[in-house]
DRENLUMMI-155947 format. One line per 4 residues: number of its first residue (from 1); for each residue x, y, z of C-alpha. Coordinates in Angstrom, 1 decimal. Example, Ala and Ser with C-alpha at 12.3 -4.5 7.8 and 13.67 -1.06 7.14 Angstrom:
1	12.3:-4.5:7.8  13.7:-1.1:7.1 .
//
This chain:
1	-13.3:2.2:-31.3  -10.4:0.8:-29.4  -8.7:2.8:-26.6  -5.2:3.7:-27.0 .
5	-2.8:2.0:-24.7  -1.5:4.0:-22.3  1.0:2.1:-20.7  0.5:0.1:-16.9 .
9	-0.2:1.4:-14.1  1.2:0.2:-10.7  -1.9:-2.1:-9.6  -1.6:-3.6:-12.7 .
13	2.0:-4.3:-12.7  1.6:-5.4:-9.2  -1.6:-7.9:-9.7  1.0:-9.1:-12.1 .
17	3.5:-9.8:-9.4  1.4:-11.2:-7.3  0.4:-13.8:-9.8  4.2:-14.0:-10.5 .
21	5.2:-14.7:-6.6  2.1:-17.3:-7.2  3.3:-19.4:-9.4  7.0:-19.5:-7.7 .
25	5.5:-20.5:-4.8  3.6:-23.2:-6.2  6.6:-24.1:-8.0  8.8:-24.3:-4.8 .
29	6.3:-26.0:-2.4  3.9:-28.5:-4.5  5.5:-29.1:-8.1  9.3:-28.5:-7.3 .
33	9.7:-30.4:-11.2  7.7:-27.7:-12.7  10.5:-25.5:-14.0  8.4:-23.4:-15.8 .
37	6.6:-22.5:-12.6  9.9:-21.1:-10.9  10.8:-19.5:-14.5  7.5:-17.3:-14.1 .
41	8.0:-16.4:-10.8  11.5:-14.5:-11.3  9.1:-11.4:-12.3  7.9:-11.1:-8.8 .
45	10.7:-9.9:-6.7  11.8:-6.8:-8.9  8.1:-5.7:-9.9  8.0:-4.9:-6.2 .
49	11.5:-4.0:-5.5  10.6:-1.5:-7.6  7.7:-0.1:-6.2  9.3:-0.5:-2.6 .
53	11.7:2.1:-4.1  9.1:4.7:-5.3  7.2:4.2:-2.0  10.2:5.2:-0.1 .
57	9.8:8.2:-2.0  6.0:9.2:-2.1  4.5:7.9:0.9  3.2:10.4:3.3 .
61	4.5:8.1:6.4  7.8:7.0:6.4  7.9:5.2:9.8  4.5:3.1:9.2 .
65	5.6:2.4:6.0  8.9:0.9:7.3  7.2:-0.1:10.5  4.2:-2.2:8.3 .
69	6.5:-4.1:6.2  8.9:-5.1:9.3  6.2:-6.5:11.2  4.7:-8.3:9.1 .
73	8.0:-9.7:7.4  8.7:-10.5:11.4  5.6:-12.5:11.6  6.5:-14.1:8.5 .
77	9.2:-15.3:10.2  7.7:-16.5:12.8  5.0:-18.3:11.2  7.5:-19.8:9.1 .
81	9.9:-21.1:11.8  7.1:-22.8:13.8  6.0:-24.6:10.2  9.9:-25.4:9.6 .
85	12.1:-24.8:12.6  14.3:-22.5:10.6  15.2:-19.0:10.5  14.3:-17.6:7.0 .
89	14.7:-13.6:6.2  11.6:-13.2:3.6  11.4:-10.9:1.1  9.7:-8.3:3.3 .
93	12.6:-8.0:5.3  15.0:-8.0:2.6  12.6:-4.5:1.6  12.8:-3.4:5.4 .
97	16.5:-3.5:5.2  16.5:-1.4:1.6  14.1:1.0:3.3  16.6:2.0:6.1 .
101	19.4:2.5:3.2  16.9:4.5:1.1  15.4:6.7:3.9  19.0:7.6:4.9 .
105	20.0:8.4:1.2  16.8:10.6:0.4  17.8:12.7:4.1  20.9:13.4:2.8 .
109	19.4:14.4:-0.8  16.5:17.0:1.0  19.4:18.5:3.0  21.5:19.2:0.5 .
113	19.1:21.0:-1.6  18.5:23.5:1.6  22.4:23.4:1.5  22.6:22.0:5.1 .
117	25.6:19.2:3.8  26.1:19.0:7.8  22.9:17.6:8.8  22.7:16.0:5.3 .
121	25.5:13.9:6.2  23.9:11.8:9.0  21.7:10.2:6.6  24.6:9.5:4.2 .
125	26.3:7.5:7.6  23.2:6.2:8.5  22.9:4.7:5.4  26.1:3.4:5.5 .
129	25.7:2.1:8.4  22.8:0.1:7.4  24.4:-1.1:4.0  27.4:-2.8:6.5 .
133	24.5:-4.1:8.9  22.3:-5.9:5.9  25.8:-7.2:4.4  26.6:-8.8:7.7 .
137	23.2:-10.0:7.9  23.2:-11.6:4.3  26.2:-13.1:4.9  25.7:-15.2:8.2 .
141	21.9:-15.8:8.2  20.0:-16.9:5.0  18.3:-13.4:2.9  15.5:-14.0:0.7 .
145	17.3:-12.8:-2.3  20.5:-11.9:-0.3  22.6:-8.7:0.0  21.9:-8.1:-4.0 .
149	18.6:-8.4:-3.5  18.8:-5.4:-0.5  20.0:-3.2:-2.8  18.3:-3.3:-5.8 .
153	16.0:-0.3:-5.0  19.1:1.5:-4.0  20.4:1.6:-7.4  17.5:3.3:-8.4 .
157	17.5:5.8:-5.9  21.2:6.6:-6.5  20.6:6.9:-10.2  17.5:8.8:-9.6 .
161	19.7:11.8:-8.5  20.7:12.3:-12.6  16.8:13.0:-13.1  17.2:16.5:-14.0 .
165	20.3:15.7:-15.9  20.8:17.2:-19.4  21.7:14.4:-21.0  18.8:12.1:-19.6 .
169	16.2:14.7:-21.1  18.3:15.0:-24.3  17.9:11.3:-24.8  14.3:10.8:-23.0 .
173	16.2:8.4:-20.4  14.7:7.2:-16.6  18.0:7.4:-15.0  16.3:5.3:-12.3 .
177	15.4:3.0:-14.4  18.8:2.3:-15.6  20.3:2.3:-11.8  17.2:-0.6:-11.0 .
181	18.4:-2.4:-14.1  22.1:-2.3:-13.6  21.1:-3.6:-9.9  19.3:-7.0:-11.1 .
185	21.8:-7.7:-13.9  24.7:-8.0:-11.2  21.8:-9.7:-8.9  20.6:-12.2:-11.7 .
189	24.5:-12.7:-12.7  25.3:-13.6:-9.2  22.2:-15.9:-8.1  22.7:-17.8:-11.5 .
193	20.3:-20.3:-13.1  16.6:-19.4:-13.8  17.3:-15.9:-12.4  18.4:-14.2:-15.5 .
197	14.6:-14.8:-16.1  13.9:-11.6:-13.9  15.3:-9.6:-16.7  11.6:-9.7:-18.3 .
201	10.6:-7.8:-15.5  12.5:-4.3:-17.3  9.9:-4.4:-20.5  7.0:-4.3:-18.1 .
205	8.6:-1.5:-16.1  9.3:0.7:-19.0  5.6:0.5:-20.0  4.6:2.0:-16.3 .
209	2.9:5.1:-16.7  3.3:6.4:-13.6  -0.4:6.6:-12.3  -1.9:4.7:-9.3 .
213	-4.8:2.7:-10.6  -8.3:3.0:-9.9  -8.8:1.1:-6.6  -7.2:1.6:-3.3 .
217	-5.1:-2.2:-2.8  -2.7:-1.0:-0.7  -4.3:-3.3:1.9  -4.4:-6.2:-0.7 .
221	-1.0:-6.4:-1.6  0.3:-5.9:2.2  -1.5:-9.2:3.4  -1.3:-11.0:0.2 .
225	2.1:-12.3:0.9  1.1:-14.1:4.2  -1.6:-15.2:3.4  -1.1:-16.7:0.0 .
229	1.9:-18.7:1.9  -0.9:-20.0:4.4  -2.8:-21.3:1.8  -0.3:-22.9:-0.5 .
233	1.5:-24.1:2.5  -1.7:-25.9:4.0  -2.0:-27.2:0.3  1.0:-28.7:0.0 .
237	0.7:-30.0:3.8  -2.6:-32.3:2.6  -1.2:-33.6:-0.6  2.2:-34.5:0.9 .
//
């Protein structure tokens, strides 16, 4: 008898991303004529834009969390320059830069539910602060993804505050949901061409379930981004 299907779980629509960011890579660095490569590869980015937004939210350590990403987007970087002798922000730092904004958005949210709007209000101007900082940054030095791309899980953290809403329950909607999806229509209507592809992304999302998954990959997917790079790069080096 065949299981019911119970929707994906986050390893799942991760492993997807991964093979997603795969195949753009590929795309990019050894068949740049392979459109369809590139066209597969727009899932990537908002399947973990995503899930960089709900681990702002349930991780037990918000400094290593932030701390984890930003190094190892900085050694991206690094790597990167010495292969290419250019500056190029990844997509880890493009996520470091939405963690600041987020963190300082959910401070404000905590304190205003213990009705201490004072303190509360720090967060809202940190976050502020860091929305001007990543704008400045997109706009002078090149972003993976850019200032859009920054604030994708931020929609879905300000939409997330109509959770409880009457009307969401009435109508069984994900409020946060609809904020990430408003986010990466104005990011795929401003990046153009075969990013309006990362629309498919949504139809995946709305079949997450909300569990973990069986297996503990949190290490997996963290060094999967470097080294993935490493190996398609070195690729590409001996067939060029």
């Amino acid at each position: 008898m065949n299981e019911k299907f119970c929707g994906l779980n986050r390893d799942q629509l991760k492993i997807i991303a991964a093979i997603s960011m795969t195949s753009d890579h590929i795309g990019y660095m050894i068949f740049p004529d392979a459109i369809a490569l590139r066209i597969t590869g727009r899932l990537a980015f908002p399947l973990f834009s995503y899930f960089i937004w709900q681990g702002s939210k349930y991780t037990h350590d918000k400094k290593k969390y932030l701390s984890g990403l930003l190094i190892l987007g900085l050694l991206c970087i690094l790597g990167y320059y010495v292969y290419c002798r250019e500056i190029y922000l990844n997509s880890l730092i493009s996520f470091s830069m939405s963690l600041c904004i987020l963190y300082g958005i959910q401070y404000f949210k905590n304190k205003a539910k213990q009705n201490d709007i004072k303190r509360g209000l720090r967060g809202l101007s940190a976050s502020a602060l860091c929305i001007f900082v990543s704008y400045l940054v997109c706009k002078n030095v090149f972003v993976d993804y850019g200032f859009q791309g920054v604030m994708l899980p931020v929609f879905a953290e300000v939409f997330d505050s109509f959770q409880d809403n009457k009307i969401s329950e009435r109508f069984n909607l994900n409020p946060s949901l609809l904020g990430f999806a408003t986010g990466l229509i104005w990011l795929s209507y401003s990046m153009g061409g075969t990013e309006f592809f990362s629309l498919f992304s949504l139809p995946l999302l709305i079949f997450y379930n909300g569990q973990k998954g069986k297996y503990n990959l949190k290490g997996f997917f963290y060094w999967f981004y470097p080294l993935h790079l490493l190996a398609i790069g070195a690729i590409a080096a001996v067939i060029g």
